[in-house]
C-alpha positions as YAML, in Angstrom:
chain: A
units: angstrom
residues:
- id: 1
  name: UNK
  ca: [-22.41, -18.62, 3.64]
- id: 2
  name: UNK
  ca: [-22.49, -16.37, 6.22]
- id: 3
  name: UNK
  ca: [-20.59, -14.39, 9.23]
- id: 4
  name: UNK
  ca: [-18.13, -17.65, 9.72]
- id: 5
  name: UNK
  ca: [-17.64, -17.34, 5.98]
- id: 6
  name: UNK
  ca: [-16.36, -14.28, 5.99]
- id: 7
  name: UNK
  ca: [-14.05, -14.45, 9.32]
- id: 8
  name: UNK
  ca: [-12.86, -17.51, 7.55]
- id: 9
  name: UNK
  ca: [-11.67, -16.14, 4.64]
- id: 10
  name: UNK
  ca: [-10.51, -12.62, 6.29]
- id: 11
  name: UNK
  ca: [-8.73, -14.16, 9.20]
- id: 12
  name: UNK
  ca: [-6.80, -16.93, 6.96]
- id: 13
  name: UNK
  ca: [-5.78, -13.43, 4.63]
- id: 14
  name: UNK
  ca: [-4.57, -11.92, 7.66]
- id: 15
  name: UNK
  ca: [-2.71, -14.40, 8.94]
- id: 16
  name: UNK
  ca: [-0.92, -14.46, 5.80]
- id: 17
  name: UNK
  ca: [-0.36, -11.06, 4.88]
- id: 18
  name: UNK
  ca: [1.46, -10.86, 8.77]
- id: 19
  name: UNK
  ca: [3.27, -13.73, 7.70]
- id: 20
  name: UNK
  ca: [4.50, -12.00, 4.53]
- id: 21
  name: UNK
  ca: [4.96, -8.47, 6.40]
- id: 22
  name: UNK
  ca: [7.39, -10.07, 9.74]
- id: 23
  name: UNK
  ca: [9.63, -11.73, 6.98]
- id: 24
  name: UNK
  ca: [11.21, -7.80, 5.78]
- id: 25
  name: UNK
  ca: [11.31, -7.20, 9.68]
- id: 26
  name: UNK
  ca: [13.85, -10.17, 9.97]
- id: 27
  name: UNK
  ca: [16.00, -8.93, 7.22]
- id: 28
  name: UNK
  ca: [19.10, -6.96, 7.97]
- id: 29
  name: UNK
  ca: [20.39, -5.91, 4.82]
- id: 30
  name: UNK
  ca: [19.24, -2.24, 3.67]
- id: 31
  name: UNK
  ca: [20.08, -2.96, -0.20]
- id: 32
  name: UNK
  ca: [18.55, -6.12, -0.08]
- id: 33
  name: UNK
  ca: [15.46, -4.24, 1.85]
- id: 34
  name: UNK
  ca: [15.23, -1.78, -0.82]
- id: 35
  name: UNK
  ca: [15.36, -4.37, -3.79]
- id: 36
  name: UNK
  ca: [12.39, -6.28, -2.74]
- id: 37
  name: UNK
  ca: [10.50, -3.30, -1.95]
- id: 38
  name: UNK
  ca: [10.41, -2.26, -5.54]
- id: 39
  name: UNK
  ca: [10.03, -5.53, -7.28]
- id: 40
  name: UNK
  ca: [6.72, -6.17, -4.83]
- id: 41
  name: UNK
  ca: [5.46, -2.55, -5.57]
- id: 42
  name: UNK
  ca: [6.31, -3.31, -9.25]
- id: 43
  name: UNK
  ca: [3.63, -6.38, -8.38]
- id: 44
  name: UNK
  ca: [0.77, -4.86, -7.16]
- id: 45
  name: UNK
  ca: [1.01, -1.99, -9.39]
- id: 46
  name: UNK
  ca: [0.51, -4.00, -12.10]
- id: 47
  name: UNK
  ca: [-2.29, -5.95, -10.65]
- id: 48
  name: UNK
  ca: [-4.50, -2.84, -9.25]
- id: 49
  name: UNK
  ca: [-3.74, -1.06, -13.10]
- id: 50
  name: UNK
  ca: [-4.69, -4.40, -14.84]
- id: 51
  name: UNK
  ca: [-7.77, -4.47, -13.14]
- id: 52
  name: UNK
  ca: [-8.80, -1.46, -13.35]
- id: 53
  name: UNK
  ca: [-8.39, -1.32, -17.08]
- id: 54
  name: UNK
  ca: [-9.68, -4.86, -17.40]
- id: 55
  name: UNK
  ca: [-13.08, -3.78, -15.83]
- id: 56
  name: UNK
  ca: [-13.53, -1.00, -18.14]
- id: 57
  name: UNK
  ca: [-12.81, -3.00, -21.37]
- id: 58
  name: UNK
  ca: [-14.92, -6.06, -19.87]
- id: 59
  name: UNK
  ca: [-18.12, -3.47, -19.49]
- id: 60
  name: UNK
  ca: [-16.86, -1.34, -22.70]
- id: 61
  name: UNK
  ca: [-16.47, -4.41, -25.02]
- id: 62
  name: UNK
  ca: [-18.39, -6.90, -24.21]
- id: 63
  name: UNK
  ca: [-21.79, -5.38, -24.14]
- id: 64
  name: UNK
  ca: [-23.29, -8.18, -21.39]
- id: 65
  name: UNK
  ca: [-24.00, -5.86, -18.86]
- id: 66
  name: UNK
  ca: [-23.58, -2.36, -18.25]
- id: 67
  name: UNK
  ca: [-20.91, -1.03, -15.84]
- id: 68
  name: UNK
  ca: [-22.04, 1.05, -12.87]
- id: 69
  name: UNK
  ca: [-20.30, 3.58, -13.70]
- id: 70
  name: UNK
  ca: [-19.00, 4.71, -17.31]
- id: 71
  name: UNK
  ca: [-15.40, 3.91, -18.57]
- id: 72
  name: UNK
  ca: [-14.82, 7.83, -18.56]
- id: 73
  name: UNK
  ca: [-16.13, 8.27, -15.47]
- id: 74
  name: UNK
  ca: [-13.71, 5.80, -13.97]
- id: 75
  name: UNK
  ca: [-11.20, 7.48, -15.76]
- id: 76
  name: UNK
  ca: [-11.62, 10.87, -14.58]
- id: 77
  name: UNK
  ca: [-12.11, 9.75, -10.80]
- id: 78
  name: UNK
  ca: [-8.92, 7.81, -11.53]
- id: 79
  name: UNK
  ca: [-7.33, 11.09, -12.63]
- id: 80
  name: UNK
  ca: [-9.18, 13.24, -9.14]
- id: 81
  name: UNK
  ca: [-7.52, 10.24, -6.77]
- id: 82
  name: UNK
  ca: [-4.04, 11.09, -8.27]
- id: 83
  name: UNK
  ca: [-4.73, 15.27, -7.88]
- id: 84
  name: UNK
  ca: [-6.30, 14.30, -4.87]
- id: 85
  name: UNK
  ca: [-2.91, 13.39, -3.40]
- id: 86
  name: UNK
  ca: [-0.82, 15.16, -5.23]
- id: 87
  name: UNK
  ca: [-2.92, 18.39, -3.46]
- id: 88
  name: UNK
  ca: [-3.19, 16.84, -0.29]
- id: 89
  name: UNK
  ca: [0.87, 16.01, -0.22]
- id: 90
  name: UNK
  ca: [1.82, 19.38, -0.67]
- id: 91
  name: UNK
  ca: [-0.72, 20.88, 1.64]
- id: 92
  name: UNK
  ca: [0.23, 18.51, 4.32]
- id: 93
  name: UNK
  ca: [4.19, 18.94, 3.67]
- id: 94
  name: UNK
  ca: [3.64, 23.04, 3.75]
- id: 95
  name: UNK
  ca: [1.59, 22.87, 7.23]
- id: 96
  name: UNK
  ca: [3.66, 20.25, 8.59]
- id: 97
  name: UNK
  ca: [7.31, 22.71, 7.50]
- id: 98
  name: UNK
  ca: [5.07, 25.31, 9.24]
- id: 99
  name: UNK
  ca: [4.41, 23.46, 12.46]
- id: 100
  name: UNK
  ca: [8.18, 22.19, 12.18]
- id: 101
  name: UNK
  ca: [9.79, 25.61, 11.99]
- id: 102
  name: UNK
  ca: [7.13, 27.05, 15.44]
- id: 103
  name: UNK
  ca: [8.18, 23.96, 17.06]
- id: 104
  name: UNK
  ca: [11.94, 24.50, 16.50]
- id: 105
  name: UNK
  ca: [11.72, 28.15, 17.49]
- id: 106
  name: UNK
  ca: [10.09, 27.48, 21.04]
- id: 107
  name: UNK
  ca: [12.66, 24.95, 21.94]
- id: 108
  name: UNK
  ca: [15.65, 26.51, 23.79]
- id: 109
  name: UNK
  ca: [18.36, 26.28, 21.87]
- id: 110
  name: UNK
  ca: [21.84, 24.82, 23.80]
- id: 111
  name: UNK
  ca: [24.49, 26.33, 25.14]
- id: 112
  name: UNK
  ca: [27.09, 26.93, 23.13]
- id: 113
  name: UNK
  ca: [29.40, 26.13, 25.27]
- id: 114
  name: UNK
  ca: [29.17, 22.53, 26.68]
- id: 115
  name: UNK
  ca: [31.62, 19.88, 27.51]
- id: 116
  name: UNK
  ca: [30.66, 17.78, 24.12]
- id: 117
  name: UNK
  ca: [30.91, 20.87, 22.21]
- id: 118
  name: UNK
  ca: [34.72, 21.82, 22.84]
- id: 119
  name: UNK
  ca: [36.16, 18.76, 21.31]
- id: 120
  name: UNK
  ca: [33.71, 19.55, 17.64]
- id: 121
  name: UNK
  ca: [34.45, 22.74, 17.89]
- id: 122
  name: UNK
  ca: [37.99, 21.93, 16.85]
- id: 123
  name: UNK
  ca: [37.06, 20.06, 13.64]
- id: 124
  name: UNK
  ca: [33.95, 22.20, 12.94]
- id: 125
  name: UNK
  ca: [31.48, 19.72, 12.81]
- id: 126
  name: UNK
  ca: [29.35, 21.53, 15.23]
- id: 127
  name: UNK
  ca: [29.37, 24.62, 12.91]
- id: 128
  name: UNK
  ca: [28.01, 22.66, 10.33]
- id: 129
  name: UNK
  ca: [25.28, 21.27, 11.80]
- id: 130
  name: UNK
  ca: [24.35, 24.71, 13.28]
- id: 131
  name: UNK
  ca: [24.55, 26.65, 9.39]
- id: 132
  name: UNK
  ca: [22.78, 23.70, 7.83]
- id: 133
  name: UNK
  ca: [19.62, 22.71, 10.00]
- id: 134
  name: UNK
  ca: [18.43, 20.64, 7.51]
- id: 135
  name: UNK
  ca: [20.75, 17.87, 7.83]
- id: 136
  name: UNK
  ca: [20.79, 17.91, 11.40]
- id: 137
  name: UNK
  ca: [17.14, 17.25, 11.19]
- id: 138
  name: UNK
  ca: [17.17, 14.71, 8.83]
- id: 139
  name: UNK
  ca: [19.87, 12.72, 10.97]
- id: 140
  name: UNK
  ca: [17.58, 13.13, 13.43]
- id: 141
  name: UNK
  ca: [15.36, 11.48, 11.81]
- id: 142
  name: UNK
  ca: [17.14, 8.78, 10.43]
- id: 143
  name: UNK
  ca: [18.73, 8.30, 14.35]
- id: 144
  name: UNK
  ca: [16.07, 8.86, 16.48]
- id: 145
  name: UNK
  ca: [15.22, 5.86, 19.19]
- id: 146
  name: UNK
  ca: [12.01, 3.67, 18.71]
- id: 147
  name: UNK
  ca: [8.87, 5.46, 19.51]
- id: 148
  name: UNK
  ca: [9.99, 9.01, 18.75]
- id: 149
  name: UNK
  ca: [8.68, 9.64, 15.47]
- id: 150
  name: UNK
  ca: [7.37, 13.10, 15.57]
- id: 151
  name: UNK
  ca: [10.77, 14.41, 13.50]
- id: 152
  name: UNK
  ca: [10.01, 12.37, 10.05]
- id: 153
  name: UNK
  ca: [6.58, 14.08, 10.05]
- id: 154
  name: UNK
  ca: [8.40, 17.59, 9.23]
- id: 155
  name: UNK
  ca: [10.33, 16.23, 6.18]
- id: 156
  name: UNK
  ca: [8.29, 15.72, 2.66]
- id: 157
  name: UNK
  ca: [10.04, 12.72, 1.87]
- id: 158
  name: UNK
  ca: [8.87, 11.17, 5.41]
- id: 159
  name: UNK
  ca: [5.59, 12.41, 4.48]
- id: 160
  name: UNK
  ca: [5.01, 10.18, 1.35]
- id: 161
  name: UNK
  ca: [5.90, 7.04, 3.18]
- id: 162
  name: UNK
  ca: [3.17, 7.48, 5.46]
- id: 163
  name: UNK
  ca: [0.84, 8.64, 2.78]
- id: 164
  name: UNK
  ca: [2.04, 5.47, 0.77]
- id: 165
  name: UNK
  ca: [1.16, 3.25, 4.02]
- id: 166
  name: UNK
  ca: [-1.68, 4.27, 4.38]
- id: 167
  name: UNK
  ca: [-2.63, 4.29, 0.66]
- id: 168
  name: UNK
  ca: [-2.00, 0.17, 1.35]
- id: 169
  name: UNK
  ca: [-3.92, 0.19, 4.17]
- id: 170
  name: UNK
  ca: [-7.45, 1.50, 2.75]
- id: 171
  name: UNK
  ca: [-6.76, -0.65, 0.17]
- id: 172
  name: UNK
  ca: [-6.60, -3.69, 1.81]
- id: 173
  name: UNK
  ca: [-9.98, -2.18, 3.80]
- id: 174
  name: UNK
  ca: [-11.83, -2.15, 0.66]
- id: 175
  name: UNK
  ca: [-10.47, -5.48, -0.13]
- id: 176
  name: UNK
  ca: [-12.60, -6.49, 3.08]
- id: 177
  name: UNK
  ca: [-15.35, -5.04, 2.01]
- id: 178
  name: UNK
  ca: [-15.55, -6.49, -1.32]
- id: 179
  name: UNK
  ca: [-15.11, -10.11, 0.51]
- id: 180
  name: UNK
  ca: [-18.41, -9.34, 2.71]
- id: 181
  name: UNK
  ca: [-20.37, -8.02, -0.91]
- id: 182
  name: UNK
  ca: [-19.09, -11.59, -2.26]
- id: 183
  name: UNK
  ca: [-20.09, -13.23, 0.82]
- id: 184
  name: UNK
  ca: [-23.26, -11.90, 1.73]
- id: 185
  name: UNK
  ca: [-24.50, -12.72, -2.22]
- id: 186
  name: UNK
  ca: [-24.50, -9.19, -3.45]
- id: 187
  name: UNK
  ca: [-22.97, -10.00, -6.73]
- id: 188
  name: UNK
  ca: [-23.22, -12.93, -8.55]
- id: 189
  name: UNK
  ca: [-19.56, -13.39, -10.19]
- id: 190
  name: UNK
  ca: [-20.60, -17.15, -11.30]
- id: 191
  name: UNK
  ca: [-23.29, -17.28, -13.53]
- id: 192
  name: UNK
  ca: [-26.04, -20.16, -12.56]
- id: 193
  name: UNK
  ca: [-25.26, -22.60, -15.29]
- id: 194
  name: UNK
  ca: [-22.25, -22.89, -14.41]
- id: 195
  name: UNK
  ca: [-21.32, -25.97, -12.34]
- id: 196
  name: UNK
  ca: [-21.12, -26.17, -8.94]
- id: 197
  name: UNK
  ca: [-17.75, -28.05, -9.28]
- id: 198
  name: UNK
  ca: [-16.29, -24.91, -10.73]
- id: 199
  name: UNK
  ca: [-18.10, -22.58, -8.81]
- id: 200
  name: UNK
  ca: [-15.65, -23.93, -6.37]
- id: 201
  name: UNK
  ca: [-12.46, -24.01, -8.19]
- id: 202
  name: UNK
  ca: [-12.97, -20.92, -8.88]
- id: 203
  name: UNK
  ca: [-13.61, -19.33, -5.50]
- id: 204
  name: UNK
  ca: [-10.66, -21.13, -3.84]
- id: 205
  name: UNK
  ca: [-8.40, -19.57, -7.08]
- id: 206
  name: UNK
  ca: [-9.76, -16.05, -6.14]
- id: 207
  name: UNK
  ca: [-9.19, -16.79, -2.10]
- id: 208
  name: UNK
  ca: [-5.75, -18.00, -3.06]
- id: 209
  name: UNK
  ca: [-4.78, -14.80, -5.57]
- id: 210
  name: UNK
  ca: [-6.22, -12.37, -2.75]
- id: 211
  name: UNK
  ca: [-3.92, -14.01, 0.14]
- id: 212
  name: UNK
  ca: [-1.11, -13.59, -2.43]
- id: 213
  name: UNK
  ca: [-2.54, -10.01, -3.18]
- id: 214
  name: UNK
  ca: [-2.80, -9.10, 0.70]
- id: 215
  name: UNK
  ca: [0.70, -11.04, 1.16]
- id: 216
  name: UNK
  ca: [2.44, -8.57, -0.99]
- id: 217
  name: UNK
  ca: [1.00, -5.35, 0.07]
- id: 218
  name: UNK
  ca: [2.44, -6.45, 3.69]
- id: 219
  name: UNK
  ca: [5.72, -7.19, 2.16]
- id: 220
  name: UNK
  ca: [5.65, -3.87, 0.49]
- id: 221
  name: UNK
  ca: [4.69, -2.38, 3.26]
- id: 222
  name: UNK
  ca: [7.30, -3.21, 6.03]
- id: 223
  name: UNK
  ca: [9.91, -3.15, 3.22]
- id: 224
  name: UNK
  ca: [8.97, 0.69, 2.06]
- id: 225
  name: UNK
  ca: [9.19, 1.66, 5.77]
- id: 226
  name: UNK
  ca: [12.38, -0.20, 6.67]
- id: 227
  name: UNK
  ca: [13.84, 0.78, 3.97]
- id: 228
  name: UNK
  ca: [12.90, 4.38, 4.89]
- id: 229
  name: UNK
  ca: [14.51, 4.29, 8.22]
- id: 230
  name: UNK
  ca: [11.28, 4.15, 10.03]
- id: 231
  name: UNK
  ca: [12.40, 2.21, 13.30]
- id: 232
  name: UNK
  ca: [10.82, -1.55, 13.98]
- id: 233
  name: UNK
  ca: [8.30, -1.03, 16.40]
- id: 234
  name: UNK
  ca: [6.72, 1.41, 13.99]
- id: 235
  name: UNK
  ca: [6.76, -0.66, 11.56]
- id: 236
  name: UNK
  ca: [4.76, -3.96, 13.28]
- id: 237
  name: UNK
  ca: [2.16, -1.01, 14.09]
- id: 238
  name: UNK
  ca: [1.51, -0.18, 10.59]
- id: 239
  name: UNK
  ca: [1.50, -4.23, 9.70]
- id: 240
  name: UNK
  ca: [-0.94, -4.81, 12.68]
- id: 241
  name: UNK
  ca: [-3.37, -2.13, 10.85]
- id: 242
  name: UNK
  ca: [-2.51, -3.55, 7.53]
- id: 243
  name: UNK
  ca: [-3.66, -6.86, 9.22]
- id: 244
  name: UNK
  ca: [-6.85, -5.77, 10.83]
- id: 245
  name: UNK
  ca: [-8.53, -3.05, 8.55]
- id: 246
  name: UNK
  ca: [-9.48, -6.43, 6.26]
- id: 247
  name: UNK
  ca: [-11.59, -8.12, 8.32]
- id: 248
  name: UNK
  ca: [-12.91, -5.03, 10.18]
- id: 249
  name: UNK
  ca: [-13.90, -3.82, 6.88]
- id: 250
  name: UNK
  ca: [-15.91, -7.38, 6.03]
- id: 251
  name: UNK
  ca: [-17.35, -7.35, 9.63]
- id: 252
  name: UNK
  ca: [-18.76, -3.56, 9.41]
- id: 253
  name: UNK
  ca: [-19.85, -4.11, 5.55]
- id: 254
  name: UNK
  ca: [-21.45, -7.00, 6.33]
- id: 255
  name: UNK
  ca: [-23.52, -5.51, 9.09]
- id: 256
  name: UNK
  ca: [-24.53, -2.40, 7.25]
- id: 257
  name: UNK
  ca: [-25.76, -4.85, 4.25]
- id: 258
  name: UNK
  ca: [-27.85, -6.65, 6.51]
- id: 259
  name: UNK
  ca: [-28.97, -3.37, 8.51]
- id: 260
  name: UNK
  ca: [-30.05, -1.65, 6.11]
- id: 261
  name: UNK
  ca: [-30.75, -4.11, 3.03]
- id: 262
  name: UNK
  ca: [-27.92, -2.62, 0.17]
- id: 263
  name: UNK
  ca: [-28.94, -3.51, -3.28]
- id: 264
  name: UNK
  ca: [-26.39, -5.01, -5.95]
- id: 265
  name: UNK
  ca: [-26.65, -1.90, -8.32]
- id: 266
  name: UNK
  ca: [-25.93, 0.51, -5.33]
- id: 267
  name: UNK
  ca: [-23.01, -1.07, -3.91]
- id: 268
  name: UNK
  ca: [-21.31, -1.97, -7.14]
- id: 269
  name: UNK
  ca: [-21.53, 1.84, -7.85]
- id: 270
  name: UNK
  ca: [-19.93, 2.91, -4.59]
- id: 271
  name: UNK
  ca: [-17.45, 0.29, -5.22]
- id: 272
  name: UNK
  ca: [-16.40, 0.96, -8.48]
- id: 273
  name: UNK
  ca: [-16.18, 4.51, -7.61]
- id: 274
  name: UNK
  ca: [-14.08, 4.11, -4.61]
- id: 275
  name: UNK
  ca: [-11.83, 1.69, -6.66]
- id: 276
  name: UNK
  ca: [-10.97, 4.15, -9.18]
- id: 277
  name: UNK
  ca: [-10.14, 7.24, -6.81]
- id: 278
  name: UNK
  ca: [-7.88, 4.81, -4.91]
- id: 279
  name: UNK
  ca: [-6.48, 3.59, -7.70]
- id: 280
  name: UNK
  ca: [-5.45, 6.93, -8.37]
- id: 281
  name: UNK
  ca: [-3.95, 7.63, -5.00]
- id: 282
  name: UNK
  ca: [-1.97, 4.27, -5.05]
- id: 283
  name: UNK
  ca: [-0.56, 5.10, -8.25]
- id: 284
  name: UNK
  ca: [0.93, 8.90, -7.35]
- id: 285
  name: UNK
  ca: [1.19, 6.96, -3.69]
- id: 286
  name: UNK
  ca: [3.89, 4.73, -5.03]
- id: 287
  name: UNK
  ca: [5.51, 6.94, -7.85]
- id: 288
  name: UNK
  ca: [6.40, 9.18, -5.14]
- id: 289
  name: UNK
  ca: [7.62, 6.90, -2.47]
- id: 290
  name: UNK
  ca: [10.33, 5.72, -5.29]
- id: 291
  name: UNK
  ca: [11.22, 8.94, -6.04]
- id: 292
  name: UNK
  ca: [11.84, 9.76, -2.24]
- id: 293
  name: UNK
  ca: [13.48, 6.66, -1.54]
- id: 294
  name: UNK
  ca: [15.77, 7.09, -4.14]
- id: 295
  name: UNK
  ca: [16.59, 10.53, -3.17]
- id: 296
  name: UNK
  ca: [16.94, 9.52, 0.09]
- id: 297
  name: UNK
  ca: [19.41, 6.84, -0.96]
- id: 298
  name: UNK
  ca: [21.51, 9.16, -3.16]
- id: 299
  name: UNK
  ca: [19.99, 8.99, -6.91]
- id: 300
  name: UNK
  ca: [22.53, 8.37, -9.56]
- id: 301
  name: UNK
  ca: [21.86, 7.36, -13.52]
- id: 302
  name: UNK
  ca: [22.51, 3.96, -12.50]
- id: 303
  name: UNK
  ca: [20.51, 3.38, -9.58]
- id: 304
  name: UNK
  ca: [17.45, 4.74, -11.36]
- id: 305
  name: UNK
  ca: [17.69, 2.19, -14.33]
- id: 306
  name: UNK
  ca: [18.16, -0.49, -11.18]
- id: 307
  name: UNK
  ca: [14.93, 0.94, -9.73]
- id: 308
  name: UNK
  ca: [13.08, 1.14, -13.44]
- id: 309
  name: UNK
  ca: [14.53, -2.57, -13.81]
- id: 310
  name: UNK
  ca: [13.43, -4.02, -10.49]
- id: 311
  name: UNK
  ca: [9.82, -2.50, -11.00]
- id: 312
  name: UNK
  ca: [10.03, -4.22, -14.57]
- id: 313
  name: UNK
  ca: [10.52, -7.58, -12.66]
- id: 314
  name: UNK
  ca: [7.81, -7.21, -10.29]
- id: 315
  name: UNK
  ca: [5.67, -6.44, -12.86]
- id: 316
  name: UNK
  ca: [6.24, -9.66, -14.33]
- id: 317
  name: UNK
  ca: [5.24, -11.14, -11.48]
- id: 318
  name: UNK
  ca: [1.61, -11.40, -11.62]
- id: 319
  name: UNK
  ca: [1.49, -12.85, -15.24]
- id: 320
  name: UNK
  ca: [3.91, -15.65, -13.94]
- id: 321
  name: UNK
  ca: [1.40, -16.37, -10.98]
- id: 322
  name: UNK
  ca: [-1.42, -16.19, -13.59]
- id: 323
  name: UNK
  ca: [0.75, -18.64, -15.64]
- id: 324
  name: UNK
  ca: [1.23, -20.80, -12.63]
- id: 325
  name: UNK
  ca: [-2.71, -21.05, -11.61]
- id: 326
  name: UNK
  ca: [-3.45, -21.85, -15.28]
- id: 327
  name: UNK
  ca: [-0.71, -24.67, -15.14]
- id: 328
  name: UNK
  ca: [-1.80, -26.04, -11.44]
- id: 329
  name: UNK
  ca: [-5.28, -26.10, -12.57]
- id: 330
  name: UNK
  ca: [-4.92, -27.92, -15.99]
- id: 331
  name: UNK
  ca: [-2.77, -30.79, -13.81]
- id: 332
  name: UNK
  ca: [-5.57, -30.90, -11.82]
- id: 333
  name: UNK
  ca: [-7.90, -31.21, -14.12]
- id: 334
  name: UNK
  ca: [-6.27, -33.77, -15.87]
- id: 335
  name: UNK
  ca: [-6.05, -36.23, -12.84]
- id: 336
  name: UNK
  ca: [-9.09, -35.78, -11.62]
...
């Protein structure tokens, strides 16, 4: 187990999380867009909460091994990833309403006289868009052509998509990176008694729940930026990093292991530390991408208990896979 290991496994992820990303691309209905956004964040929010507290109450409880890093530990860097954006949001949103409002200034403004403008004039729609700037730059945004997507940057609720996108994106990096410590023997998740029999079952069950894993966060992420307004092209550029920062993440892991000879204890610290800080970020990540998107879609009682409902659904979803595996494996099992 080796280099081809790894490309194996982080190619054949890839290639499905693309798979699962393209399929929101296809889809032309916004509501529809928007439902399946929140039941698949209402997926992997459950799964990256579960195992964070599962890790802490497997090292707290069972008293086999200690963690690398203590249970309160984890929770406070849990709590500094969710300040961390939180702080860095609002800092970014006041700089970039800074840089928004110098940028609108030194453009020349148009004439206010102009063959378009004599037939609004009549109706006063141009009078509104000139006492409300707001609005006219958030149809901007929402209108702009493919490519131009320097106008979403000044709004805060633009703002949290890409921080949301990006909080996918390192996640699926350290995803990679956990596949090269596997790979490269770092950690020994199967104890030596056990049977080599099930030392394979249970490594293709972990390939398969990561593909599903990776196959979600693509499908959340094309659907939170569709449904966003973001146009298509921008989209299959945030899916092609979503797609690559896996196995560029196992590639450069694996080479620093080798280079400079990382011991179990040290990387399982980093890890675990990283893990909880991102955590963090994913969580405030996706809290406020709802929040936006909701706004952005007109909030109402109604469509919050919706939104509350289809994140209850996708939470579901990972105990039904769980229930599935369990299921698929005792068939096997029994006609083997």
């Amino acid at each position: 187990m080796g280099t081809a290991s790894i490309l194996t496994e982080v190619i054949t992820t890839g290639l499905v999380s693309f798979g699962f990303g393209v399929i929101p691309i296809l889809t032309t209905s916004p509501s529809r867009l928007s439902a399946l956004a929140t039941i698949a964040t209402g997926f992997l929010l459950v799964i990256w909460l579960s195992l964070l507290v599962g890790t802490l109450a497997f090292h707290l409880f069972s008293g086999e091994e200690p963690a690398p890093v203590s249970s309160a530990t984890s929770a406070l860097l849990f709590i500094a990833g969710f300040l961390l954006s939180l702080v860095a949001e609002r800092r970014l949103s006041s700089s970039l309403l800074r840089v928004g409002r110098l940028i609108r200034k030194s453009q020349p403004r148009p004439e206010p006289a102009t063959h378009p403008s004599t037939d609004h004039a009549q109706d006063g729609t141009r009078l509104e868009g000139v006492e409300n700037p707001e609005s006219s730059v958030a149809q901007s945004v929402t209108q702009s052509p493919a490519g131009e997507h320097a106008p979403p940057l000044l709004e805060r609720d633009e703002l949290r998509v890409y921080m949301f996108a990006y909080a996918l994106i390192i996640q699926v990096f350290l995803e990679g990176a956990t596949v090269a410590h596997q790979v490269m023997g770092l950690s020994e998740t199967v104890p030596s008694r056990v049977e080599e029999e099930q030392t394979i079952e249970l490594a293709d069950s972990d390939k398969t729940s990561m593909a599903i894993v990776h196959g979600m966060i693509a499908f959340v992420l094309t659907t939170t930026l569709l449904t966003a307004k973001f146009s298509k092209l921008e989209c299959e550029r945030h899916l092609f990093y979503l797609v690559i920062s896996g196995p560029l993440a196992a590639i450069l892991l694996s080479f620093v292991i080798w280079l400079f000879q990382i011991k179990t204890a040290q990387y399982e610290f980093a890890e675990t530390v990283l893990n909880s800080i991102t955590a963090g970020m994913f969580t405030y990540s996706t809290v406020a991408v709802r929040l936006s998107l909701g706004k952005l879609q007109g909030n109402t009682g109604r469509s919050m208990r919706k939104t509350l409902l289809l994140l209850a659904t996708g939470a579901c979803g990972p105990f039904v896979v769980e229930i599935a595996f369990q299921l698929l494996a005792a068939f096997l099992l029994s006609t083997s």
